[in-house]
MIKOL-863518 format. One record per residue (C-alpha): residue number from 1; x, y, z. Coordinates in nm, 2 decimals, decimal comma. Layout:
N
<NUM <X Y Z>>,
...
! end
This chain:
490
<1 <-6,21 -0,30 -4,34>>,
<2 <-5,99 -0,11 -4,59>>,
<3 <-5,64 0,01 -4,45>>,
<4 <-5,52 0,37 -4,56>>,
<5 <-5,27 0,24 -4,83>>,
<6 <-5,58 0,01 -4,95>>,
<7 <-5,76 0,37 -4,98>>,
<8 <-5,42 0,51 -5,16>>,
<9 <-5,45 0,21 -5,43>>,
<10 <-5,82 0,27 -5,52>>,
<11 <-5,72 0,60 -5,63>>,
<12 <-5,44 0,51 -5,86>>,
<13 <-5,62 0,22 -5,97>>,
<14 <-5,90 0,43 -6,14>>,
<15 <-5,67 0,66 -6,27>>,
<16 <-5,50 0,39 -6,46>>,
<17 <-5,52 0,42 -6,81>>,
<18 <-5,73 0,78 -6,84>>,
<19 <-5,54 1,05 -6,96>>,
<20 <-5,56 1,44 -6,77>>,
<21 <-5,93 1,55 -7,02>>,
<22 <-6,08 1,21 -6,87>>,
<23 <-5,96 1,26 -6,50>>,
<24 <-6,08 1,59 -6,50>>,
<25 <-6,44 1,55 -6,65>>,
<26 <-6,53 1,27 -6,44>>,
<27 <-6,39 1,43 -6,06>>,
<28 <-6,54 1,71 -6,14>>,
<29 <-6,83 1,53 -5,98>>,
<30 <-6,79 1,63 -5,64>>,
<31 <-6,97 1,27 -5,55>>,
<32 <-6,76 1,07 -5,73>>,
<33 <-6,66 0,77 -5,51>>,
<34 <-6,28 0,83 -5,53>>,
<35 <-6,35 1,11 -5,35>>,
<36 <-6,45 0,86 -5,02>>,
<37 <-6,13 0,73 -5,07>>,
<38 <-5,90 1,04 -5,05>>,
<39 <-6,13 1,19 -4,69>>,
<40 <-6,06 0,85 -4,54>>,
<41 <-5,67 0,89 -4,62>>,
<42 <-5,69 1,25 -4,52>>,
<43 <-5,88 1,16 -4,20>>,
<44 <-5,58 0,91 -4,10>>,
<45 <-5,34 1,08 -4,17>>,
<46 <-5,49 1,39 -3,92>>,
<47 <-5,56 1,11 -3,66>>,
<48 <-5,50 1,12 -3,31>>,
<49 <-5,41 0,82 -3,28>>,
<50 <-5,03 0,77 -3,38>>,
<51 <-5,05 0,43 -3,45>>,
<52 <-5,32 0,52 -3,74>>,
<53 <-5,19 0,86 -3,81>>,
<54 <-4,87 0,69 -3,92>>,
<55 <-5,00 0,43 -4,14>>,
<56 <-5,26 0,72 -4,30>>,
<57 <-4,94 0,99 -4,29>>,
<58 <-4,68 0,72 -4,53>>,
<59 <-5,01 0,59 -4,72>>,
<60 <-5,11 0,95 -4,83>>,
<61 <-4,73 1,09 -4,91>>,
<62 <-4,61 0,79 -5,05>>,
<63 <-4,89 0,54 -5,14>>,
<64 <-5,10 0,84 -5,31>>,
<65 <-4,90 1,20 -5,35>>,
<66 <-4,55 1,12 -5,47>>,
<67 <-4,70 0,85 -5,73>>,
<68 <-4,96 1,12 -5,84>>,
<69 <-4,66 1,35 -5,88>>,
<70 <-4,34 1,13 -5,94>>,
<71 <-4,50 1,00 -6,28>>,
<72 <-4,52 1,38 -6,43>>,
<73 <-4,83 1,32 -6,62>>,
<74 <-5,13 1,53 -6,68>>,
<75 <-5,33 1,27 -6,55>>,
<76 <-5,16 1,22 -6,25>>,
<77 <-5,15 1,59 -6,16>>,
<78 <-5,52 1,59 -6,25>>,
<79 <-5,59 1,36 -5,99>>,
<80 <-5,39 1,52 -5,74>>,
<81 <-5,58 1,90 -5,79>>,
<82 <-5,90 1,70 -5,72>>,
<83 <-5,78 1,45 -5,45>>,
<84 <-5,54 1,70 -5,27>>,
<85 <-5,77 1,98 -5,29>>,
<86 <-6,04 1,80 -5,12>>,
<87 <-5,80 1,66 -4,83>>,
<88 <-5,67 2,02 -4,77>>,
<89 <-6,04 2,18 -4,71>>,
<90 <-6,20 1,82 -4,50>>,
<91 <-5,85 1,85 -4,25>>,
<92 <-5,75 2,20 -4,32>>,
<93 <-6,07 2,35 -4,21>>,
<94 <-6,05 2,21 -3,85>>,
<95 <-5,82 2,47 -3,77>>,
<96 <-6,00 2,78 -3,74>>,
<97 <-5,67 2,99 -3,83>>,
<98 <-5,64 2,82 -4,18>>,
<99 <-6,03 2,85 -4,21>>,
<100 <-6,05 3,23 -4,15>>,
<101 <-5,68 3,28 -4,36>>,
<102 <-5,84 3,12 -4,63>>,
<103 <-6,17 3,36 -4,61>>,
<104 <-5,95 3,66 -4,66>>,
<105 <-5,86 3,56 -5,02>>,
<106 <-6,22 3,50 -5,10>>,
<107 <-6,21 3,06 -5,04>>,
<108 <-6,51 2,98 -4,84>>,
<109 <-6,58 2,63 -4,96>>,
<110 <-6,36 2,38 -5,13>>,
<111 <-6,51 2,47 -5,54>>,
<112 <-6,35 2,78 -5,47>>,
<113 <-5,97 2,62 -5,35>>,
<114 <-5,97 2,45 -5,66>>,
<115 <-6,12 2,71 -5,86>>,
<116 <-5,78 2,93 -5,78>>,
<117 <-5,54 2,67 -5,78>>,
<118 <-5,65 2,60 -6,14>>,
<119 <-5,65 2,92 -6,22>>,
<120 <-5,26 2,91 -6,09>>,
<121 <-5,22 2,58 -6,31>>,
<122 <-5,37 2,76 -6,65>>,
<123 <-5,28 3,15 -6,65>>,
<124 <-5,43 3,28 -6,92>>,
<125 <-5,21 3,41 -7,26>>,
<126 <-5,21 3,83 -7,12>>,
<127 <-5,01 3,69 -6,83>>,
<128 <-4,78 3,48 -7,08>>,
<129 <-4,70 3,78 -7,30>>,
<130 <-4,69 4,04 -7,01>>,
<131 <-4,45 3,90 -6,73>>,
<132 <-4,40 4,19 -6,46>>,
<133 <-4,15 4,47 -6,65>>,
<134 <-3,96 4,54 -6,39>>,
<135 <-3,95 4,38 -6,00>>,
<136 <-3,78 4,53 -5,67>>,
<137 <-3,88 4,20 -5,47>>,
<138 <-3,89 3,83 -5,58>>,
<139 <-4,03 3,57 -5,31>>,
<140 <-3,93 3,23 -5,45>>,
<141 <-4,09 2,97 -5,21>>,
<142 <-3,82 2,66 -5,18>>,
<143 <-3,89 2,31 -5,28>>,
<144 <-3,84 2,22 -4,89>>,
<145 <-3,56 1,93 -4,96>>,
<146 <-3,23 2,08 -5,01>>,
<147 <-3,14 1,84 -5,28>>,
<148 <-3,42 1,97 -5,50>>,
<149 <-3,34 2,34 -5,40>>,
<150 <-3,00 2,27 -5,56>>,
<151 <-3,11 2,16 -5,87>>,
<152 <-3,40 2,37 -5,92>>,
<153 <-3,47 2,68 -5,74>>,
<154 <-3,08 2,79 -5,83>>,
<155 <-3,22 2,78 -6,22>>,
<156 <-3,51 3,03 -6,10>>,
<157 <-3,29 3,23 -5,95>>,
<158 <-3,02 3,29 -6,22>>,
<159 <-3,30 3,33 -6,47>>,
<160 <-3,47 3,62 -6,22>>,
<161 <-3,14 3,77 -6,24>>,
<162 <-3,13 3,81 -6,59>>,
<163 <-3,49 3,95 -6,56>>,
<164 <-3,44 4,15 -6,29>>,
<165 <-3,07 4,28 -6,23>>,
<166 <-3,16 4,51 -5,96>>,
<167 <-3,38 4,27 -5,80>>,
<168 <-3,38 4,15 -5,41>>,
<169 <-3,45 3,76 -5,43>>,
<170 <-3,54 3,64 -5,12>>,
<171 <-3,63 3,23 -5,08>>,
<172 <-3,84 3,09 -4,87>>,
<173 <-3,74 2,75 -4,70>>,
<174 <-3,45 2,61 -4,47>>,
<175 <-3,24 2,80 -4,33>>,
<176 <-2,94 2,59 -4,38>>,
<177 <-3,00 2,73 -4,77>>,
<178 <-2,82 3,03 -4,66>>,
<179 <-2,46 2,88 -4,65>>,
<180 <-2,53 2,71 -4,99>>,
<181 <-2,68 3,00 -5,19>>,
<182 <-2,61 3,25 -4,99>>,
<183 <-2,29 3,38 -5,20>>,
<184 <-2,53 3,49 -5,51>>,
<185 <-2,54 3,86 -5,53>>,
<186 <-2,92 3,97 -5,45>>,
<187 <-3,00 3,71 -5,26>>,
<188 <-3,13 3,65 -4,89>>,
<189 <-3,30 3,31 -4,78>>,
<190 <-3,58 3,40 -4,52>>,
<191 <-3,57 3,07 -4,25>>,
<192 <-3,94 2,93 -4,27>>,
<193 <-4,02 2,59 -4,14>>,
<194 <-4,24 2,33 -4,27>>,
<195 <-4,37 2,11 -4,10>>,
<196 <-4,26 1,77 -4,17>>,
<197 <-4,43 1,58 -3,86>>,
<198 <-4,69 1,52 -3,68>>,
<199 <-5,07 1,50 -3,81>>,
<200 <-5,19 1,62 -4,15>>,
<201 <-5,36 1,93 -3,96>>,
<202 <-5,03 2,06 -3,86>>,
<203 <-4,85 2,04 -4,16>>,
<204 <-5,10 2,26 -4,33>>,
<205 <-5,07 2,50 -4,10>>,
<206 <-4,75 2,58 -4,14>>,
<207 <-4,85 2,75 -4,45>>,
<208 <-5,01 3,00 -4,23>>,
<209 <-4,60 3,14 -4,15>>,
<210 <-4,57 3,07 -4,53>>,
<211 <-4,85 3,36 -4,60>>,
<212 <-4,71 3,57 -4,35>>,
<213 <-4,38 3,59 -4,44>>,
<214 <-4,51 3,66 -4,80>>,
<215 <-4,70 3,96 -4,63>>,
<216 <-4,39 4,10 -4,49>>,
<217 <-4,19 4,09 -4,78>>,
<218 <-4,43 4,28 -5,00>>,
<219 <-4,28 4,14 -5,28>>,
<220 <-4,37 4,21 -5,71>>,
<221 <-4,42 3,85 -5,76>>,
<222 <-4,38 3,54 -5,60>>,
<223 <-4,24 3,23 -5,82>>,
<224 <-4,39 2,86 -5,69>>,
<225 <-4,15 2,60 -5,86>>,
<226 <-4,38 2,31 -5,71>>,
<227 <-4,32 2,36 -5,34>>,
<228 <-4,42 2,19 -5,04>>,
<229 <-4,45 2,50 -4,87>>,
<230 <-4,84 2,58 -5,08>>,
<231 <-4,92 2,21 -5,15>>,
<232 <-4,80 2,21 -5,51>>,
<233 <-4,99 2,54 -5,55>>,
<234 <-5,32 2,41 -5,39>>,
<235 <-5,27 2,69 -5,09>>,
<236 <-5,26 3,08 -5,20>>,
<237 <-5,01 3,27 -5,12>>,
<238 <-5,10 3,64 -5,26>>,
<239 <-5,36 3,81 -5,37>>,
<240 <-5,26 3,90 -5,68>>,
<241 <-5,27 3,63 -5,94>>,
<242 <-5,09 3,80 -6,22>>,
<243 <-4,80 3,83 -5,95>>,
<244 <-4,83 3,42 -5,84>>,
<245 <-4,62 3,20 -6,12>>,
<246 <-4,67 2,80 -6,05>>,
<247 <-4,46 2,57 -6,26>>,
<248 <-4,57 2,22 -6,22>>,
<249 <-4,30 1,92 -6,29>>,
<250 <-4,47 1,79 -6,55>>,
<251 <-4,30 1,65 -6,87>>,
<252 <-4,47 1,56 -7,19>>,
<253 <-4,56 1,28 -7,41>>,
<254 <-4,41 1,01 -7,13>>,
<255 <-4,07 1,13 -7,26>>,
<256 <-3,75 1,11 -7,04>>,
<257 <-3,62 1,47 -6,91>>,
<258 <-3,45 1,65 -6,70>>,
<259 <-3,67 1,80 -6,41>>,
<260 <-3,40 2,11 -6,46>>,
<261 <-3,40 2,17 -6,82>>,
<262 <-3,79 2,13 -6,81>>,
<263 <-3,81 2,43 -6,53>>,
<264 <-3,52 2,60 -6,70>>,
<265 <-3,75 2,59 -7,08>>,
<266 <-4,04 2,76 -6,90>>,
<267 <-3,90 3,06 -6,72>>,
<268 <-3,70 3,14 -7,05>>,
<269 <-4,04 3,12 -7,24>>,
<270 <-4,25 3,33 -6,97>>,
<271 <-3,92 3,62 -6,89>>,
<272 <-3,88 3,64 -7,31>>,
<273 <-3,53 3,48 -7,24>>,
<274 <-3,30 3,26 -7,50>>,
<275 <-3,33 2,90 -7,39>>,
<276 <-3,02 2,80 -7,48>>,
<277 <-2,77 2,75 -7,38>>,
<278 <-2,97 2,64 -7,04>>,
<279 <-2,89 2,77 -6,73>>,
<280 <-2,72 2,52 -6,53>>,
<281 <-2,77 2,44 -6,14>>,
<282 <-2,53 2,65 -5,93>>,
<283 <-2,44 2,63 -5,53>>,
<284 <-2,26 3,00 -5,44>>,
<285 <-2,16 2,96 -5,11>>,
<286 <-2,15 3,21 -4,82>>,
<287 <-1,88 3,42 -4,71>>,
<288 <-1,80 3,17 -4,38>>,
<289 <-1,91 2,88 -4,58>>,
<290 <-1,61 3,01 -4,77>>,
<291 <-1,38 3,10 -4,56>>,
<292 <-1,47 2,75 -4,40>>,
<293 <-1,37 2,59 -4,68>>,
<294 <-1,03 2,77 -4,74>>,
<295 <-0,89 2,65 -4,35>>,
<296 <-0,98 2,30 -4,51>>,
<297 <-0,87 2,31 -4,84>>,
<298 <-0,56 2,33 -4,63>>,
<299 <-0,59 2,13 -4,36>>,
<300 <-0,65 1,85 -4,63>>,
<301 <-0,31 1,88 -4,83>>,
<302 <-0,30 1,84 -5,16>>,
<303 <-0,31 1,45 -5,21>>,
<304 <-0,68 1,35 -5,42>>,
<305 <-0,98 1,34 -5,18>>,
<306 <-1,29 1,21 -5,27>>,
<307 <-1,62 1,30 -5,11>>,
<308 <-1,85 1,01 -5,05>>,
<309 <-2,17 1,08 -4,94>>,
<310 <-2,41 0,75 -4,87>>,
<311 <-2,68 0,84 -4,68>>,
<312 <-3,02 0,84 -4,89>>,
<313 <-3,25 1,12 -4,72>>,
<314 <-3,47 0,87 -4,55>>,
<315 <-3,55 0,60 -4,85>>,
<316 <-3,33 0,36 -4,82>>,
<317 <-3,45 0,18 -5,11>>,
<318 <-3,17 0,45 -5,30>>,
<319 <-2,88 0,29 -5,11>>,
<320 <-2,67 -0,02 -5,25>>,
<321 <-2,61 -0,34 -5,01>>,
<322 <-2,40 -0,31 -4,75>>,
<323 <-2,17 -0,53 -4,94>>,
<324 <-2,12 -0,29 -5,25>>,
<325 <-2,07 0,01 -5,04>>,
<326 <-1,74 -0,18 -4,94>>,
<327 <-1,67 -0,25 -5,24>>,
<328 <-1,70 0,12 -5,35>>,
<329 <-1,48 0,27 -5,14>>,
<330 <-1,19 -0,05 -5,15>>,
<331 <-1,18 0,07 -5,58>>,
<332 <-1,17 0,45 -5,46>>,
<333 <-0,85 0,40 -5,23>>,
<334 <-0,74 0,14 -5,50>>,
<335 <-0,75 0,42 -5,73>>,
<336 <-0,54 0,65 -5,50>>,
<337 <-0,81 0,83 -5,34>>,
<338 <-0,82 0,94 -5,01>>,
<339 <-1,18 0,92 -4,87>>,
<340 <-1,41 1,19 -4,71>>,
<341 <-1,67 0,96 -4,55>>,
<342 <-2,03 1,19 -4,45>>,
<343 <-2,14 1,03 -4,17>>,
<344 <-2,50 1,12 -4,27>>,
<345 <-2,80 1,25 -4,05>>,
<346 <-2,92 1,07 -3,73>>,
<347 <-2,86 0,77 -3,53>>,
<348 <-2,93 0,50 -3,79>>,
<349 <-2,72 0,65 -4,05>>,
<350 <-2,39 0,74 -3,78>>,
<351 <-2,47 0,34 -3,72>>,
<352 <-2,41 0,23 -4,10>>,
<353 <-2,14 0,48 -4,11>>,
<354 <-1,99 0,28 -3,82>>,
<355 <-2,04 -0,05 -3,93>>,
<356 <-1,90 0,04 -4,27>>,
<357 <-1,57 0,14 -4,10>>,
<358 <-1,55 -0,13 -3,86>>,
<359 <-1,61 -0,38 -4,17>>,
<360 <-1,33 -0,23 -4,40>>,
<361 <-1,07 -0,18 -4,06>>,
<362 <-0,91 0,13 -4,18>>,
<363 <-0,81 0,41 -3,92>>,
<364 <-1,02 0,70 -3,90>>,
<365 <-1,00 1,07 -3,84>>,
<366 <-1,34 1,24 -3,73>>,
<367 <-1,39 1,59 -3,83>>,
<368 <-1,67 1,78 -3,64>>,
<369 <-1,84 2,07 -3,74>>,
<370 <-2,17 1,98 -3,52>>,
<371 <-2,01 2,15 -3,23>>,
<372 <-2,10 1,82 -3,01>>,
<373 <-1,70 1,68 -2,98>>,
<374 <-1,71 1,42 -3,22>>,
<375 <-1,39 1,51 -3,33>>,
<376 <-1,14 1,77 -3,47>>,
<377 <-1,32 2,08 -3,48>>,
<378 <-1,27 2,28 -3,82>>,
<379 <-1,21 2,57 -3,69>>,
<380 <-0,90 2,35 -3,47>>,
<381 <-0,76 2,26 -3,82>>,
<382 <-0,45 2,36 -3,90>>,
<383 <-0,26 2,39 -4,24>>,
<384 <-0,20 1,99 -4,31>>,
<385 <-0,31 1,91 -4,03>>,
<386 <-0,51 1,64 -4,27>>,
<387 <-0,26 1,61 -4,52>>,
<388 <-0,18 1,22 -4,44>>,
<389 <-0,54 1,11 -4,36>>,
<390 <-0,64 0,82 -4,56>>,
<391 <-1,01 0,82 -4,40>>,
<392 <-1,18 1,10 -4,25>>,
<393 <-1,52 1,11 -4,16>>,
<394 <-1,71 1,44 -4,12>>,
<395 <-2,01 1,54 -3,85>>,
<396 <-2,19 1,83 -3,91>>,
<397 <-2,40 2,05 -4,09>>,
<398 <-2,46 2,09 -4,50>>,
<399 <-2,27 2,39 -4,49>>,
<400 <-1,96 2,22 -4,34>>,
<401 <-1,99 1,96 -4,54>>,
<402 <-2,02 2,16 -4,90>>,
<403 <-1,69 2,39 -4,72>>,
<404 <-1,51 1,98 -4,74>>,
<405 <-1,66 1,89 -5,08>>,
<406 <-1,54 2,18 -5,25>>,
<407 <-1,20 2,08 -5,14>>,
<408 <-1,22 1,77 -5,34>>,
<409 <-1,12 1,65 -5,64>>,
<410 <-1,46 1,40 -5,68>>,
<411 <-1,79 1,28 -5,53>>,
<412 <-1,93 0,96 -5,51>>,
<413 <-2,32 0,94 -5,40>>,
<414 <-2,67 0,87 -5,38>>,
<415 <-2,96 1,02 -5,52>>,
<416 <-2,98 1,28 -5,22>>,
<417 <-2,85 1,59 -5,19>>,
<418 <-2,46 1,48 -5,20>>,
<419 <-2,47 1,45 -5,59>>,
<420 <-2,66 1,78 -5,65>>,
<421 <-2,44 1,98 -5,41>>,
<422 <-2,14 1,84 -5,57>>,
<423 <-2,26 1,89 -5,90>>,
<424 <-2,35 2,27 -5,82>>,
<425 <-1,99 2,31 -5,69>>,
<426 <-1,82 2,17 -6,02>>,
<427 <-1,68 1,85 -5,82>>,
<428 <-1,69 1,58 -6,06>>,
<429 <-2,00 1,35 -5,93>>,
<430 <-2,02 0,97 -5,98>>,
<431 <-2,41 0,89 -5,88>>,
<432 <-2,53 0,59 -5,81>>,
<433 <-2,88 0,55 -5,88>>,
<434 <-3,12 0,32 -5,76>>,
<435 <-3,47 0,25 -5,60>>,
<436 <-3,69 0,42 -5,80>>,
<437 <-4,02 0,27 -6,00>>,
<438 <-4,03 0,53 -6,33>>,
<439 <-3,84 0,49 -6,57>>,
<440 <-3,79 0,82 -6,58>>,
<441 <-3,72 0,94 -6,23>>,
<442 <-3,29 0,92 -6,30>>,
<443 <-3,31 1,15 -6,59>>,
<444 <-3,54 1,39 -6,43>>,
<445 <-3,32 1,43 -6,10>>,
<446 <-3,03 1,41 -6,25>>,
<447 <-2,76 1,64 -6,13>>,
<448 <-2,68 1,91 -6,38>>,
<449 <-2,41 2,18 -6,26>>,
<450 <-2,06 2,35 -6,45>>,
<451 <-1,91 2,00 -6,35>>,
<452 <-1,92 1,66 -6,51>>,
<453 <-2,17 1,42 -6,36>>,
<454 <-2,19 1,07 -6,40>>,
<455 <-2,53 0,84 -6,34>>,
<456 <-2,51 0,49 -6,28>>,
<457 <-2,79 0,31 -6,30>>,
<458 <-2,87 0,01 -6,14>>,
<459 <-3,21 -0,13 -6,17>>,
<460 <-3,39 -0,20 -5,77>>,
<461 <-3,42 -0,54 -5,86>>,
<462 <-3,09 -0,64 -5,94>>,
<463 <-2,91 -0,43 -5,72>>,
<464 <-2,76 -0,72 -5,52>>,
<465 <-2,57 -0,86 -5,81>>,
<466 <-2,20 -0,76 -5,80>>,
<467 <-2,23 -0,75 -6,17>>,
<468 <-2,43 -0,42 -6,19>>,
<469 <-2,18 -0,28 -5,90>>,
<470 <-1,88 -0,32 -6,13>>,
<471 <-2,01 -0,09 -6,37>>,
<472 <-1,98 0,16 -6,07>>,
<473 <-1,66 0,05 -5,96>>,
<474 <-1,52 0,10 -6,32>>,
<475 <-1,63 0,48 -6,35>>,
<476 <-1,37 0,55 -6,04>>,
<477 <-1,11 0,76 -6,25>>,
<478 <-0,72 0,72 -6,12>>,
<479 <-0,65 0,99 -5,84>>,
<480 <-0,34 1,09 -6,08>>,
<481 <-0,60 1,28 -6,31>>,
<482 <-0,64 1,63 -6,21>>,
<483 <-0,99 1,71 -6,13>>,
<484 <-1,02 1,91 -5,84>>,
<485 <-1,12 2,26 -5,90>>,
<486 <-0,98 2,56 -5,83>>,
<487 <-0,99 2,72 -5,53>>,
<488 <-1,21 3,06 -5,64>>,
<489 <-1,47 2,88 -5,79>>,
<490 <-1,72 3,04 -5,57>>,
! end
């Protein structure tokens, strides 16, 4: 009997080799036996049973979606508009709620779903030529990850300012996005959740909130930049296709590029904008993200502070051995830096946190921003009351912890959002990257922002060998070297 990952391999096992005109012609063949392959995951993954909805849940994200996607070929999106679309209609349909939503834009049957979402993939040349002349609303639907948010939906929304001065800009997604972008003139993030639990069923229909939030906000035109939040564009969102942009995170001829640049090319080619010079990543934070950050600017004093951020958003094939992680932060405080330790996000990462400490014996100083008592509350902090911390460790939210970073002089992390948030402040970032299989996933998400970055990387398999650690430990500048930026930044 075939387990859901076995189903996951079958399908990236006949696409191998065929390029997008290939993929295409032959699932257009609604009997084609890939097609058994991608219900059965679907079916899993929707499962009442949690020991099989799990194991059909990571095979269809991770065994089938993010290779499909993560390679940014034509062929691999293909097979994902065919695959994807069929698994939304089989498990979206048993809801009536999605069922009936979907009637009301004219999808009764899945040839219609992937009739509009390639319509959304291949807007004809009027649309090209005739971009909306002027817009009072812009709905930008969020990537869901913050981290991607950062680095991506920031470009859209400088490059709708520059389109539409006068424009509201309203984003879709996390609520937490408010203290991050929330300082850019114009714009308001709308909280909507997505569903990142439970069975397949129930993450689709959170896209029913997602349509009904675009309802509300009535807006000119709505700009997908590859979200979770419509499947990639499979879902509609509005009626109106000539006021539905999809940009796809695809990158041509197998060449190496930036995920940002790429996005950043298209929206100057469809808003009649110069490309260059590109617009880089920002993070404008809000006004008590701000002010946040001013009480610890000078709590902190003025000695060098660097902000290290190791937790890896889940996959912890992106973190370094325990061993080199001591062996990062021994060269920063051998370099004169103080150390801002983020403790990271849930039990197991509070556990490596504490472990890490415990292993390198230094004394400690917990900040808290959670509001739980895990240490000196920020709004407790007064002016140097931090100023001879060697090590302090931070609880709390992503605001808090971009209030600290900006306080910083440089940022040492992962590929999560730590580098992108640092990198969209202009803190001098240091990445470590690490865990991926492309070749070209560390220049696509690399961090781009009005700071200088720096990517490491360390190939998965040799990522225990001290030897590729030192060329991390070498990029740790002296804390003598000015690099902290100024206070009004943001």
């Amino acid at each position: 009997m075939l387990t859901s990952l076995d189903h996951a391999h079958a399908c990236l096992a006949w696409l191998a080799g065929r390029d997008a005109v290939a993929v295409e012609s032959a699932l257009a063949d609604p009997a084609h036996p890939t097609f058994a392959h991608a219900e059965a995951l679907g079916d899993a993954a929707d499962s009442a049973d949690e020991a099989v909805r799990a194991a059909g849940l990571m095979a269809l994200f991770g065994g089938l979606v993010e290779p499909l996607n993560d390679g940014f070929t034509p062929a691999g999106r293909a097979g994902y508009a065919r695959w994807f679309a069929r698994i939304c209609w089989r498990v979206g349909i048993r809801d009536a709620r999605i069922r009936d939503r979907l009637a009301t834009f004219g999808i009764t049957d899945e040839a219609a779903l992937h009739a509009r979402y390639q319509a959304a993939r291949y807007q004809p040349p009027t649309f090209l030529n005739r971009p909306p002349a002027s817009a009072h609303k812009v709905v930008v639907l969020s990537r869901v990850t913050i981290g991607a948010d950062l680095l991506l939906t920031t470009v859209v929304l400088q490059r709708l300012r520059v389109a539409y001065p006068t424009a509201e800009l309203v984003v879709l997604g996390d609520g937490k996005l408010q203290a991050l972008i929330g300082g850019y003139a114009g714009v308001r993030v709308r909280p909507l959740a997505y569903g990142r639990r439970g069975p397949l069923g129930e993450r689709l229909a959170s896209w029913l909130a997602l349509v009904d939030a675009v309802e509300a906000e009535a807006p000119d035109l709505v700009i997908a930049p590859d979200s979770r939040l419509d499947q990639l564009g499979i879902l509609p969102v509005i009626t109106d296709p000539t006021r539905y942009l999809l940009w796809e995170n695809l990158l041509p001829d197998h060449a190496a590029q930036s995920l940002a640049r790429a996005l950043d090319g298209f929206l100057a080619a469809r808003f009649h904008q110069p490309a260059q010079p590109p617009i880089e990543p920002r993070t404008w934070l809000d006004q008590p993200t701000m002010a946040m950050h001013q009480r610890l600017r000078s709590a902190f004093g003025p000695a060098p502070l660097c902000a290290v951020k190791l937790d890896h958003g889940g996959n912890p094939a992106k973190a370094l051995p325990r061993a080199a992680e001591v062996a990062l932060l021994n060269r920063l405080r051998a370099q004169g830096w103080r150390v801002l330790l983020d403790r990271g996000f849930g039990a197991a990462e509070l556990a490596n946190s504490d472990a890490l400490l415990a292993e390198l014996g230094w004394p400690t100083i917990d900040l808290d921003d959670s509001g739980q008592g895990l240490g000196l509350a920020i709004a407790a902090c007064a002016p140097g009351s931090l100023a001879q911390a060697e090590v302090i460790r931070f609880h709390g939210s992503i605001g808090g912890w971009a209030a600290a970073c900006l306080a910083c002089g440089l940022a040492l992390s992962y590929d999560s959002v730590g580098h992108h948030l640092a990198a969209g402040l202009g803190v001098p970032v240091i990445t470590a990257f690490t865990g991926h299989a492309d070749a070209r996933f560390a220049t696509a998400w690399k961090p781009h922002g009005p700071g200088a970055v720096t990517v490491i990387e360390i190939p998965t398999a040799t990522k225990h060998d001290p030897a590729q650690w030192a060329r991390l430990l070498s990029a740790i500048p002296l804390a003598a070297i000015p690099l902290a930026p100024s206070a009004d930044v943001r």
